[in-house]
N, C-alpha and C positions, 0 to 999 in steps of 0.2 A: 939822620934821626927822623925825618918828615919821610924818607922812604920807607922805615920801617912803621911808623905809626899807619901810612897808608895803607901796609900791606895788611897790620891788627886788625884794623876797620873794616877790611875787604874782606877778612877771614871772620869778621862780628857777623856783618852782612849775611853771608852764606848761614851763619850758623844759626841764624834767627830766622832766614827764610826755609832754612830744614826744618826747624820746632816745626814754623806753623804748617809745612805741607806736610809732617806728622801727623798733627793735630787734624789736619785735613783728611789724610789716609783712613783715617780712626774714625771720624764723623761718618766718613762713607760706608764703614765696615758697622754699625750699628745691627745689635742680633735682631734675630728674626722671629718671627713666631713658632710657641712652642706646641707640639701637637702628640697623639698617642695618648693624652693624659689618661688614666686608669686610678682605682683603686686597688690594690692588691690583699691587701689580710686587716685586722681590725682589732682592737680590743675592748673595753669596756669604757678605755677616755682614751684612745690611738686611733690611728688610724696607717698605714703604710699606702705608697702611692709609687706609680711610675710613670713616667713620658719618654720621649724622646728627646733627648740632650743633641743641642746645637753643634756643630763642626770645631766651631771657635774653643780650645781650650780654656781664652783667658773668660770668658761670659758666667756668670754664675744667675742664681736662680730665687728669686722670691716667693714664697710659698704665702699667700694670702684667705684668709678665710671670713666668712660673711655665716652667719646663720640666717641668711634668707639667700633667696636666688637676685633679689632687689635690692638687697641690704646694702652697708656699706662693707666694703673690703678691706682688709687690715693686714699686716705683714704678721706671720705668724712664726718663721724658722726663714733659713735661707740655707740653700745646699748646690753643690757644687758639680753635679752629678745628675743622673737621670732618675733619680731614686730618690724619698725622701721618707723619715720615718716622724708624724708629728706626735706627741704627747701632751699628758698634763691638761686634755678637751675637756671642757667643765661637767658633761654629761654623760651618760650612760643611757643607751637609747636612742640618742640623738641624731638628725642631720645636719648635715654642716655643708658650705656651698665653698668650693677651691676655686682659684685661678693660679695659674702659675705664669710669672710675667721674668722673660731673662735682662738681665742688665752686665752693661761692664763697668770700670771704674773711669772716672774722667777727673783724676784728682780727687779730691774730696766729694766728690758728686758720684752719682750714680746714672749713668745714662741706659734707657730702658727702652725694651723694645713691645715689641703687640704686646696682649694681652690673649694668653688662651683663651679656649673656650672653658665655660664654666663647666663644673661634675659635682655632683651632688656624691658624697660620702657617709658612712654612717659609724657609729657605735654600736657596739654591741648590749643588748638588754644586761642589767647585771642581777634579776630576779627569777626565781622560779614559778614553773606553773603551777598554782597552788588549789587545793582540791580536784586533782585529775580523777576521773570519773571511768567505769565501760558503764554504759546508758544500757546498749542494746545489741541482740547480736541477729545473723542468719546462720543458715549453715556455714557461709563463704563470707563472712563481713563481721565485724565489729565496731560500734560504733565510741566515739569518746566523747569528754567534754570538759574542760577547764575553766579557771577564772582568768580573764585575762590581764599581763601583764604588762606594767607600762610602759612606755618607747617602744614596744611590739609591733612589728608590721606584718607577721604574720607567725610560725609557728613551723619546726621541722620533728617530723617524730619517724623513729627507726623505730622499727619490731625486726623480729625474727621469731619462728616456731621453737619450745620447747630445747628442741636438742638438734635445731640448726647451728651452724657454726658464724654467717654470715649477716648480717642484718640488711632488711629493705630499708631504701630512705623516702621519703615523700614530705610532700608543704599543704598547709593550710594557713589560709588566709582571715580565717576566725577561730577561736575558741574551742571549737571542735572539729573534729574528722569522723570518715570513716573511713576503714582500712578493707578492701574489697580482693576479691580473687587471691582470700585464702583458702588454705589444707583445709578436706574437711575432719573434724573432729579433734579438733588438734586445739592447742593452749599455746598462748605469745607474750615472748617479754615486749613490754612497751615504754619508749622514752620520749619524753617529748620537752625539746628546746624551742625558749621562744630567740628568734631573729627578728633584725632590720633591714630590709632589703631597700638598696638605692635604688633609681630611675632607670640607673644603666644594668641593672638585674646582680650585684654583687650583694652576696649576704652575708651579715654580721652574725655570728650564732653566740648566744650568751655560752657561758659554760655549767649552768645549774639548768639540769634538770630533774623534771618530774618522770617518775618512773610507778607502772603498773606489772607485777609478775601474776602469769596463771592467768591470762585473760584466754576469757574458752569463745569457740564459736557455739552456734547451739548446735547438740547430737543431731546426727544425723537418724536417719529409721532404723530403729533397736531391731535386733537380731529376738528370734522367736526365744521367749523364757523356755525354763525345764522346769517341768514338775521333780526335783529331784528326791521328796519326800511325801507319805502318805498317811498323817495319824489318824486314822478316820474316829478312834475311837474318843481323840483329844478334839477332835473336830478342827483341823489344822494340818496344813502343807507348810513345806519348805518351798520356795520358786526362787530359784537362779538365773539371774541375769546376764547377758554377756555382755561386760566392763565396756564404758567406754572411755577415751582417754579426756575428753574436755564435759563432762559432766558430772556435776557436782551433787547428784541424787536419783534416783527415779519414780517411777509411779506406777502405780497398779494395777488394771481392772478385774475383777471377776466376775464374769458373767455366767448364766445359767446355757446348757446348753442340751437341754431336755423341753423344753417347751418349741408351740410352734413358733412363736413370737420371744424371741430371750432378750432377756433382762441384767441390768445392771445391777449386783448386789454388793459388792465390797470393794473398796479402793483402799489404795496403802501407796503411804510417798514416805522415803525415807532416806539417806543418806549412803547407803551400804546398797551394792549389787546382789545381797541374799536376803531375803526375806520369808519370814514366819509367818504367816497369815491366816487368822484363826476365825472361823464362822462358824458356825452351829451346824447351819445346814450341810459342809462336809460330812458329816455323822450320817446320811441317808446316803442311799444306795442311787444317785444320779451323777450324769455328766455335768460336766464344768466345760469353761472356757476361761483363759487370760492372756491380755497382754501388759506389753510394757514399752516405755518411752524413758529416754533418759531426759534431764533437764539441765541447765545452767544458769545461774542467778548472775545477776551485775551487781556493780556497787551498792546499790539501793536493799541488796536483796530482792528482787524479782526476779520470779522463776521464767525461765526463758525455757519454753518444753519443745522437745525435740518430737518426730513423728513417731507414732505407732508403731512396732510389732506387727506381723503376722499373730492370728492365734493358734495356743497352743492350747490343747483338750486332753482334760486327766476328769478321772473318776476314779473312786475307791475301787481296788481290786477285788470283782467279786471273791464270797466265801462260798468254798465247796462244803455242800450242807451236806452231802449223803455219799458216799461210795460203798455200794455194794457185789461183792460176788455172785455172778449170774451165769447160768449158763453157759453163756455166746463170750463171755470175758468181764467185765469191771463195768458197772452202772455209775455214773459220775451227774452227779445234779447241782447246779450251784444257783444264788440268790440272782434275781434281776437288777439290772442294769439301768435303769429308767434313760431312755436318750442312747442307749447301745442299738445298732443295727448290725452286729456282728460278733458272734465269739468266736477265740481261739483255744483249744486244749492242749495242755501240754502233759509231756506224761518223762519220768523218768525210774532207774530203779536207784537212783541213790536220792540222797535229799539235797544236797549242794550244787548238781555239777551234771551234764548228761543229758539235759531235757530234750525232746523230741514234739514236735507238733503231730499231735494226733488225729486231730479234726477242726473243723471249721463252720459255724454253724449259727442259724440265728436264733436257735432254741436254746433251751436252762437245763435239758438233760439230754444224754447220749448214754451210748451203750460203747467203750473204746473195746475191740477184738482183738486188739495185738498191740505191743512193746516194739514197734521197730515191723519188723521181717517175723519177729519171733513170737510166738504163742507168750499167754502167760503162764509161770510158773507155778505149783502151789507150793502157798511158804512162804512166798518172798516175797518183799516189801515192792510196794509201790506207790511213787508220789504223783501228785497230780496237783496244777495251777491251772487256773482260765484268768483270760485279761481281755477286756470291752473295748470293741472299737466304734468310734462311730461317724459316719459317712456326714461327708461336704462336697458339694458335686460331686464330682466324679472322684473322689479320694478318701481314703478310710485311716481315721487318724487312730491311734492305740491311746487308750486314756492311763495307760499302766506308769505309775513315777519310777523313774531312772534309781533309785535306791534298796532296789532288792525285790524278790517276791516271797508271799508265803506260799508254802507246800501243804498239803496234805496228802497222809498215805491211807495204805489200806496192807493187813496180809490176803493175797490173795487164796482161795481154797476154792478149787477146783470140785464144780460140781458134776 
């Protein structure tokens, strides 16, 4: 009996001094510091995180959060893994300061190893930009501008042109932007979200944004207008302008272009690329000039005006006053041109279709000898136009509108 109780005792022994070189083994395997810590995605009270998880299976993980970098630190979640996802963060906008600290269990205790390092995390804004703005434009830029929103650290706005497929992204760090080394003449959707960006550059992007459609750059320099109409007796032109796509209007000038020194006499801004444009002085027998600029307005409505036009130079088509049969062929006299340094005659034997330039001249009457190659005939109809050109440097511009001309005939009778 004493030999077996000795032997119990001797197998207590052993079994007590295993516990504690257990407990021993355990003390010394104590985890290690946890590192890699990151943010990963965010929401509006979340945040998602990852580090690098310890070797040790059995270690787990305490997730601690401070709203200052100073503050005190508090257990928040605890996870098992190198990933953690926390919720339920009382704010929207906000930062929040992590540590992540690993422990194992030691019985009802928890034995704990370093303490990371700290990361600043954020929330996502959970408001929109409100009254977004275009302020201003260039040819190549637009400018914006919003009220700002709270827990905002700065702002992401995407555009894209019209009838691109892909959006640009870009940050501001205030209220406003401007959006530079755009298309020119072109129109852009624009969105603009506010974010939180942490220390370590991760950004939180709320999911409400403000959005602007049809934001124009300003027109670039208009293409030369057409005089496509001539009511001289209404005292009034039609002038066509050539469209442009991010303009919201254009504008007018008519200047005189029979004097030495020319003058500005009528302007017209309007909404529409064709415009009617009625002066009195049309109804007399001089040159004109006009140009045109397109313009684009911001939110404000402020005309943002694009460059100038070349000019373009129209005059009433002179009236042929007299054609008479003569001798030598057809005597053709027409009204002056006040500001013309050139005419041109045309002559045809139908009234629609056929006309031939006959002469060229800076006189008001001519004597034309021939139809072409061919005498004329007696009997037979013949029409006749002149149109006024008149000289800029070195170049002679036709004042005649793009809408048609009038003819006049004569029968001729051969004398």
């Amino acid at each position: 009996m004493r030999k077996i109780w000795n032997r119990a005792g001797k197998y207590a022994i052993v079994l007590m001094f295993a516990v504690f070189l257990g407990m021993g083994i355990r003390a010394e395997a104590a985890p290690g510091q946890v590192t890699g810590l990151k943010q990963t995605n965010a929401g509006t009270n979340s945040v998602n995180i990852t580090f690098q998880a310890l070797v040790d299976n059995d270690v787990r993980y305490e997730i601690r959060l401070s709203d200052s970098p100073t503050g005190t630190f508090k257990e928040w979640s605890v996870c098992s893994g190198g990933e953690d996802y926390l919720y339920n963060l009382p704010n929207a906008g906000s930062s929040y300061y992590l540590q992540v600290v690993p422990f194992i269990r030691n019985g009802l205790q928890r034995e704990y190893g370093p303490v990371s390092e700290t990361i600043e995390v954020v929330t996502a804004p959970n408001a929109k930009p409100e009254n977004l703005k275009h302020t201003s434009s260039t040819e190549t830029s637009i400018s914006l501008s919003w009220n700002p929103v709270a827990g905002a650290s700065g702002y992401q706005i995407r555009y894209k042109a019209g009838a691109a497929s892909e959006y640009t992204e870009t940050y501001s760090e205030q209220n406003q932007a401007v959006l530079n080394q755009l298309a020119p003449n072109e129109e852009y959707y624009v969105d603009v979200y506010p974010i939180r960006k942490s220390s370590a550059g991760f950004i939180a992007a709320g999911k409400s944004e403000a959005t602007l459609y049809g934001v124009p750059v300003v027109p670039g320099k208009a293409k030369k207008p057409s005089c496509a109409a001539y009511w001289q007796a209404l005292g009034q032109i039609r002038s066509d302008a050539v469209s442009i796509k991010s303009a919201d209007g254009y504008k007018w000038e008519i200047w005189s272009a029979y004097q030495k020194k020319d003058k500005k006499l009528k302007t017209k801004t309007q909404g529409s690329d064709v415009a009617f444009i009625s002066y009195n002085g049309f109804k007399k027998y001089n040159f004109f000039k006009m140009r045109v600029r397109g313009y684009c307005t911001n939110s404000d409505g402020t005309k943002l005006e694009g460059k100038w036009s070349d000019w373009t130079y129209f005059c009433p088509q002179p009236d042929v006053i007299k054609l008479k049969s003569v001798k030598s062929g057809i005597s053709v006299k027409w009204n002056t041109i006040k500001g013309a340094d050139r005419y041109e005659v045309y002559v045809s034997n139908k009234a629609k279709s056929g006309y031939k330039k006959c002469a060229t001249t800076n006189k008001t009457t001519i004597t034309v000898k021939k139809f072409g190659k061919s005498s004329f005939k007696s009997g037979k109809k013949y029409y006749f136009y002149v149109t006024a050109y008149n000289k800029v440097g070195k170049k002679m511009y036709s004042g005649m509108a793009e809408g048609g001309v009038d003819a006049w005939y004569i029968t001729y009778k051969k004398k």
